[in-house]
C-alpha positions as MATLAB code, in Angstrom:
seq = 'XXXXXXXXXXXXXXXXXXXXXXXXXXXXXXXXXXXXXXXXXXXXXXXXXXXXXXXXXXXXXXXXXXXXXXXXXXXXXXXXXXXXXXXXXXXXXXXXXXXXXXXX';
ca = [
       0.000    0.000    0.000;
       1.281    3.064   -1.493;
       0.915    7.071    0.444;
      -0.539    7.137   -3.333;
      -3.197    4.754   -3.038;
      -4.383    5.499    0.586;
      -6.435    8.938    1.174;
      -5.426    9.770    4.824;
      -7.326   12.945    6.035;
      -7.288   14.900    9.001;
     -11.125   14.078   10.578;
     -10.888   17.107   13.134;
     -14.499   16.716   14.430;
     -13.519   12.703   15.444;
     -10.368   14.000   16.346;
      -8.242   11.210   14.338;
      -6.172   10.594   11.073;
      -8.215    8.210    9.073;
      -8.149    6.628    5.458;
     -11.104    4.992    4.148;
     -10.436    1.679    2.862;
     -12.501   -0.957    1.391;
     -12.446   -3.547    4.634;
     -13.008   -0.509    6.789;
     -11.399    2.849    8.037;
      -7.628    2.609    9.517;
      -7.112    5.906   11.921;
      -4.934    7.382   14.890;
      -6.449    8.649   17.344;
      -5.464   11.654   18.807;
      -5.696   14.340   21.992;
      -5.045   17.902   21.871;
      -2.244   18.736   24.567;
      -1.843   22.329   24.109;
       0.700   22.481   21.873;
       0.963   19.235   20.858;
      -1.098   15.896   19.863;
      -1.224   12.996   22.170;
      -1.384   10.209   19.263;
      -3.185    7.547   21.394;
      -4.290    4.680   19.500;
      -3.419    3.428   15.889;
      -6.199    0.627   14.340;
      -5.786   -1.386   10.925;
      -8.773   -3.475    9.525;
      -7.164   -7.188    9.525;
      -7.535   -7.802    6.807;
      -5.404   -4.786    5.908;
      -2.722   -5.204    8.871;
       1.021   -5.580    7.245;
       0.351   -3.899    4.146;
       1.877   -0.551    5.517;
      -1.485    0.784    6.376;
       0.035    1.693    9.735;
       3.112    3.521    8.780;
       1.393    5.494    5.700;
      -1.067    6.688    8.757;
       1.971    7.459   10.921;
       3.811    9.570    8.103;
       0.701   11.192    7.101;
      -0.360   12.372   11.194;
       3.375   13.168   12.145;
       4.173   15.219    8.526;
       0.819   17.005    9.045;
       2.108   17.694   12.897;
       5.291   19.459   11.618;
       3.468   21.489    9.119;
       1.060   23.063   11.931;
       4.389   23.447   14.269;
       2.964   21.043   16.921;
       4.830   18.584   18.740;
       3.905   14.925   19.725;
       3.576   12.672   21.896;
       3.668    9.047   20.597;
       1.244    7.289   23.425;
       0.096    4.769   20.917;
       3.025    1.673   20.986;
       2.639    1.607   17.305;
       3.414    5.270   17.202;
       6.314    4.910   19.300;
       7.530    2.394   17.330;
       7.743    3.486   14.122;
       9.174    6.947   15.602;
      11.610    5.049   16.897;
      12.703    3.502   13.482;
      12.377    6.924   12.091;
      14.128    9.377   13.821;
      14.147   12.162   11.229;
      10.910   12.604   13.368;
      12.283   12.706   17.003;
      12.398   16.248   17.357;
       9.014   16.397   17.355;
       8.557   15.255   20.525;
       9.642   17.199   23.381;
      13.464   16.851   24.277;
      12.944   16.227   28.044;
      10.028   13.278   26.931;
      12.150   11.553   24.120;
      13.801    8.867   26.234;
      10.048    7.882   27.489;
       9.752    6.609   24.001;
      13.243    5.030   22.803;
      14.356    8.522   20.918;
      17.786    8.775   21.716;
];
């Protein structure tokens, strides 16, 4: 699954990332946290789940974050995980929280 192929949009009212796919919506959803967004919770329809889904999501929410000069804070394990094999995105969160989440 291609960032091509899979619409992600910011659904502000639900407060989450989401893409509409045929087996279902994948999303991430989020918290305001004054300046920042508390990413909480990161869901893939199974039948969907290893296709890159996830990570397209991730990209998408944390790309979107940097635009809008937020920072984050990667509750969701997913989250934190892919932050941590990305860190071109670690600055985002704030310095004194990155060790909470593996960003060295």
């Amino acid at each position: 699954m291609s960032e091509t192929t899979l619409h992600v949009i910011d659904n502000t009212e639900g407060k989450r990332y989401e893409a509409a796919l045929p087996q279902g919506t994948a999303y991430i959803e989020y918290r305001p946290v004054g300046n920042a967004l508390m990413l909480t919770h990161t869901e893939v329809p199974e039948a969907m789940e290893g296709q890159g889904v996830g990570s397209t999501l991730v990209k998408f929410a944390l790309d979107d974050i940097r635009e809008r000069s937020m920072m984050v804070i990667p509750m969701c394990p997913f989250v934190a995980a892919y932050m941590q094999r990305h860190l071109e995105y670690a600055d985002l969160v704030h310095p004194q929280q990155r060790g909470l989440f593996g960003l060295h």
